[in-house]
Structure formats: structure tokens, C-alpha cells
N, C-alpha and C positions, 0 to 999 in steps of 0.2 A: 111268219116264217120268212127266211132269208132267202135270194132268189139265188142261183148258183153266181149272174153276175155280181150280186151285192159282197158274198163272201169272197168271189177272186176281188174286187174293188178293196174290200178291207185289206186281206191280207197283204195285197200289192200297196196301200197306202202306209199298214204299221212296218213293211219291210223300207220304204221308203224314208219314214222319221229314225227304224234303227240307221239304213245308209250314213244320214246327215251329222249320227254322233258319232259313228265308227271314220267319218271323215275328218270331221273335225276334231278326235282321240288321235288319228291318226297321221296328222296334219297334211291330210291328202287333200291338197284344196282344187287340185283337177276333179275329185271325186264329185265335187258339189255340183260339176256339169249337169250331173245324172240325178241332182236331187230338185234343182230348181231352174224355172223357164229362165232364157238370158234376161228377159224387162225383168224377173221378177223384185219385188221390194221387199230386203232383209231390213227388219229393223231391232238394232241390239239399243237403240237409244234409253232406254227405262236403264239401264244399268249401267249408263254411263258411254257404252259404245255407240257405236256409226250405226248410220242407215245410208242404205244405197241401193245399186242394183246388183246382178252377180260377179259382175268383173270388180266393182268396188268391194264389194263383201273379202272375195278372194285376197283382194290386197291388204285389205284390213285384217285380215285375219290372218296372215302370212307375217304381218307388221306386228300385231297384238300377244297372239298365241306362245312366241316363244320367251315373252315376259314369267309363263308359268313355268316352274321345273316339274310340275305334275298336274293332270285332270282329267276327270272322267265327268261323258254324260250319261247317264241313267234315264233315259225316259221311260213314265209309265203310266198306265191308266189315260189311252187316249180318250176321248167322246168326237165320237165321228158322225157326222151328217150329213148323207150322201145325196148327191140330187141331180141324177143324168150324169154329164161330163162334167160337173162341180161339186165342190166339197167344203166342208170346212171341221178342223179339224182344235181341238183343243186336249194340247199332253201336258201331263207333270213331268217337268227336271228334276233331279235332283244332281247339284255338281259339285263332288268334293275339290278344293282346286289347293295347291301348293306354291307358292311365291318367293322371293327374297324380301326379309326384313326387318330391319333395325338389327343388321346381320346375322338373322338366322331365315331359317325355312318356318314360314307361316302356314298353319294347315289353317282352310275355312271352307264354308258351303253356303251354298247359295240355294234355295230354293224358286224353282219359275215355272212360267207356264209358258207355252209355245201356242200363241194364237195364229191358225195357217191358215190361207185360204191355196184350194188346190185346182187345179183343172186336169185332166186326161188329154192327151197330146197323140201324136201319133210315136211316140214311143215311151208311152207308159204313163202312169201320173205324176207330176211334178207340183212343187210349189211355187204358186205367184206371187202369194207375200205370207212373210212370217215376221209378226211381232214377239220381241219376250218378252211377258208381263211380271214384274216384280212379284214377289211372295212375302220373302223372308231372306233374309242373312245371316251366319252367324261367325262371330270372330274375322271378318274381311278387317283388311289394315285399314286404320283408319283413313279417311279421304278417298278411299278407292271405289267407292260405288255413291252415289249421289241419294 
């Protein structure tokens, strides 16, 4: 049975993973303050993009993001492994995303996984590194994902 801290731990970590796509749908990249420690390490590298810390992520992604004319992330089905003030956390993406090309609009999806590792802070839990682990692609322009 779940201890009352284990279920506020979950619940504050699955609102936390929705935070980081409503940020990133929203291209609120101050928002990511609140999703990950400053050291932490984002790594979009599997998919072609950056790995850095959060002031480089933000720039990348202030850089990258407006490449799309449409996307959404979908997370679901985390598996969480909770362990005191540490975590680690494993969700499915699902991201329909929209482009320019060969002058039209490109619909495709990417499917990924978000491998995190988290800690508890004093103002709530945040992420210290997140990798995105490749899945599946389908229909991406070609050259665009490695």
C-alpha cells in the first residue's frame, strides 16, 4: 500500500512531466525554471538535438522550436521509482509535430521515451537529467532525425 508521502511524491512528479510539455507546447521556456534543477542535464541528443544544462536547453529550444508551425507533447504511462529524495522516472511521448517542406506543411510523429532522474529540492521535485530515448518515427522529412 502506497504511504500518503508516496502518493503526494507521484502526483507532484506526473504534474511536474505534464509542466515540462505544457512548457514546451507553450514555448514558455521561463517555465522550465520550475521543471528542472539549474546543473541539470537535458539531453535531446538521440534525435538529432543539444544536450546541455538548463540555460542552454532554454536557448536551444527558443532557437529550435519555432522551426515547427505545429506540436504537441502527449506524455503517458510513466513508471516511477521512488526512493527518499530520489527518483527516476521513465514516460512515453507521443509528438505529433508539423514543419515546412519541399513547400508544404509536413505532418509526422515521433515516438520517445523520457528517461529522468529526479531529486526533491526545497521547492518541490525537479529534474536533474533527462535523456530522450528514440522509439519510432514516422513520415519526419527526410535528413531530420539521425
Amino acid at each position: 500500500m502506497l504511504s500518503l508521502q508516496e502518493m503526494s511524491d507521484r502526483l507532484e512528479i506526473q504534474d511536474l512531466i505534464a509542466r515540462y510539455a505544457h512548457a514546451i507546447d507553450d514555448q514558455d521556456w521561463d517555465a522550465l525554471d520550475r521543471v528542472f534543477t539549474p546543473d541539470a542535464v537535458i539531453d535531446y541528443s538521440e534525435l538529432g538535438g543539444a544536450r546541455g544544462n538548463r540555460a542552454e536547453t532554454k536557448a536551444y529550444l527558443a532557437q529550435a522550436m519555432p522551426n515547427f508551425s505545429a506540436f504537441q507533447h502527449l506524455s503517458a504511462t510513466t513508471r516511477l521509482d521512488i526512493d527518499g529524495d530520489r527518483a527516476k522516472a521513465r514516460t512515453i511521448l507521443f509528438n505529433p509535430m508539423v514543419m515546412p517542406h519541399d513547400g508544404k506543411q509536413q505532418v509526422f510523429f515521433i515516438g520517445l521515451w523520457y528517461c529522468d532522474e529526479l531529486a526533491r529540492t526545497p521547492e518541490g521535485w525537479r529534474i536533474t537529467h533527462r535523456r530522450e530515448q528514440k522509439c519510432w518515427s514516422f513520415n519526419a522529412p527526410e535528413g531530420m532525425l539521425p
